[in-house]
DRENDO-1510 file (C-alpha; in Angstrom, 1 decimal, always signed):
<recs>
REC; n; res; u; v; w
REC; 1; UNK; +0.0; +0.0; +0.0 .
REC; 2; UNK; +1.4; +3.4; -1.0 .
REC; 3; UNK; +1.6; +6.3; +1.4 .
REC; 4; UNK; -1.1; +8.4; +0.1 .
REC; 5; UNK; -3.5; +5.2; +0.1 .
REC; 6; UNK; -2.6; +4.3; +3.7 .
REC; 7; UNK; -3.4; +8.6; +4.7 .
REC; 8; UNK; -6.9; +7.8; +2.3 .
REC; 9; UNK; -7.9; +4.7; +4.2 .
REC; 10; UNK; -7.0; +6.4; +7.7 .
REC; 11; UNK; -9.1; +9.7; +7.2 .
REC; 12; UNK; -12.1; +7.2; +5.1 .
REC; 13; UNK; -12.1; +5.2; +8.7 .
REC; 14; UNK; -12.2; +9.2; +10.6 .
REC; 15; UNK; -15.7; +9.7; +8.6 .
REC; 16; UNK; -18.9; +9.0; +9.4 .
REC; 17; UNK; -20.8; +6.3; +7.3 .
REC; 18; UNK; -23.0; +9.4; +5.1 .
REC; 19; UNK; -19.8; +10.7; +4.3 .
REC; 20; UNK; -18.1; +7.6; +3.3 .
REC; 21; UNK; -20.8; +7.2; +0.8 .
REC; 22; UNK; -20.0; +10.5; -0.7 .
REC; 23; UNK; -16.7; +9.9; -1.2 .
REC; 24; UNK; -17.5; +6.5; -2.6 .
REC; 25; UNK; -19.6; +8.5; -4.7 .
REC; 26; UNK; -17.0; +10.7; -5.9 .
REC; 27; UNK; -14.6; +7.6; -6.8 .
REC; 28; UNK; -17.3; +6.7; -9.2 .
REC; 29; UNK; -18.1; +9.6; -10.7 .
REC; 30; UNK; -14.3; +10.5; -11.2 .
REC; 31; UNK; -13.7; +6.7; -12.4 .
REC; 32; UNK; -16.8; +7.2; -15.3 .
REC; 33; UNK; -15.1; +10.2; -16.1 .
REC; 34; UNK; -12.1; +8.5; -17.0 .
REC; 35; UNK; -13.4; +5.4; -18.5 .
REC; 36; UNK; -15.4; +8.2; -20.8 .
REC; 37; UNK; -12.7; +10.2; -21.6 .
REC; 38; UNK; -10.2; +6.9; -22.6 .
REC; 39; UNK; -13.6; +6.0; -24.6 .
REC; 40; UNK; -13.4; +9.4; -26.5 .
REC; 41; UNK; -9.5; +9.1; -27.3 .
REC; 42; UNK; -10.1; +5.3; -29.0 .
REC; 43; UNK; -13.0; +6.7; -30.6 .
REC; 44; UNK; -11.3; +9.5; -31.8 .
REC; 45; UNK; -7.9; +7.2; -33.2 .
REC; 46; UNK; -10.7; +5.0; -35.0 .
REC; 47; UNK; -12.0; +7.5; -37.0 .
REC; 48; UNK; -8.8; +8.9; -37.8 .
REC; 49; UNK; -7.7; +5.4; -39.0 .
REC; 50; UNK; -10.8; +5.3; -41.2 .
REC; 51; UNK; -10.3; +9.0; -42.1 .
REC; 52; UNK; -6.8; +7.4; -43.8 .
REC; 53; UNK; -8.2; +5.1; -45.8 .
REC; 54; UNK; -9.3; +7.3; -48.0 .
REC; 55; UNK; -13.0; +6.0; -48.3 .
REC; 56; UNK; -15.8; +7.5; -50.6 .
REC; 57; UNK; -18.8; +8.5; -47.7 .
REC; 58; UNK; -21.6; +6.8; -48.2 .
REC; 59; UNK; -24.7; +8.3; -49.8 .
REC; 60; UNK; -27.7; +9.3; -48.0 .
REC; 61; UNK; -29.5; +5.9; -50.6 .
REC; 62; UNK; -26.8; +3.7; -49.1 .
REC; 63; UNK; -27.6; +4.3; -45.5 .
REC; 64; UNK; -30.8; +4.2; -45.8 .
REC; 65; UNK; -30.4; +0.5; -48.0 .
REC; 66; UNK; -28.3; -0.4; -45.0 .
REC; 67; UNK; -30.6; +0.4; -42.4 .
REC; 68; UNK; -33.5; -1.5; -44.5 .
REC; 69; UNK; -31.6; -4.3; -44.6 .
REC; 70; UNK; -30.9; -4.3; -41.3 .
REC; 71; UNK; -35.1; -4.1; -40.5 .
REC; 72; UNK; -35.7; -6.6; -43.2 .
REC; 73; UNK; -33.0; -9.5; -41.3 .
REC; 74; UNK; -34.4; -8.3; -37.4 .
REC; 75; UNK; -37.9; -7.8; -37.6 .
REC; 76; UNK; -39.5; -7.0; -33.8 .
REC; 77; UNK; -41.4; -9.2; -32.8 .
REC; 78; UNK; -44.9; -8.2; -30.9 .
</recs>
């Protein structure tokens, strides 16, 4: 256990349990927060690898083919 985690667990132990929740709140929110922005940056290194291959964009007609198929081979049921 580092230093700083040892001082964390020592004043988290100092808290009473309403406050313990907040900061396990915090760790959450801070944790999304970084699992969102790593999302972003592999997101963003995709599309600049597709960006390099140099592909025509698809037409408005192709999409919407696409997303037909797509209906035709998943139809809901109910």
């Amino acid at each position: 256990m580092t230093a700083i985690e040892a001082r964390l667990l020592q004043r988290l132990k100092q808290l009473p349990p309403s406050r313990v929740a907040e900061v396990v709140d915090f760790v959450e929110f801070l944790a999304a927060r970084e699992e969102r922005a790593a999302a972003a940056a592999r997101l963003k290194e995709a599309i600049t690898r597709i960006d390099d291959l140099g592909l025509a964009p698809f037409s408005e007609d192709e999409i919407e083919a696409e997303v037909q198929a797509v209906r035709a081979a998943h139809p809901k049921n109910g």
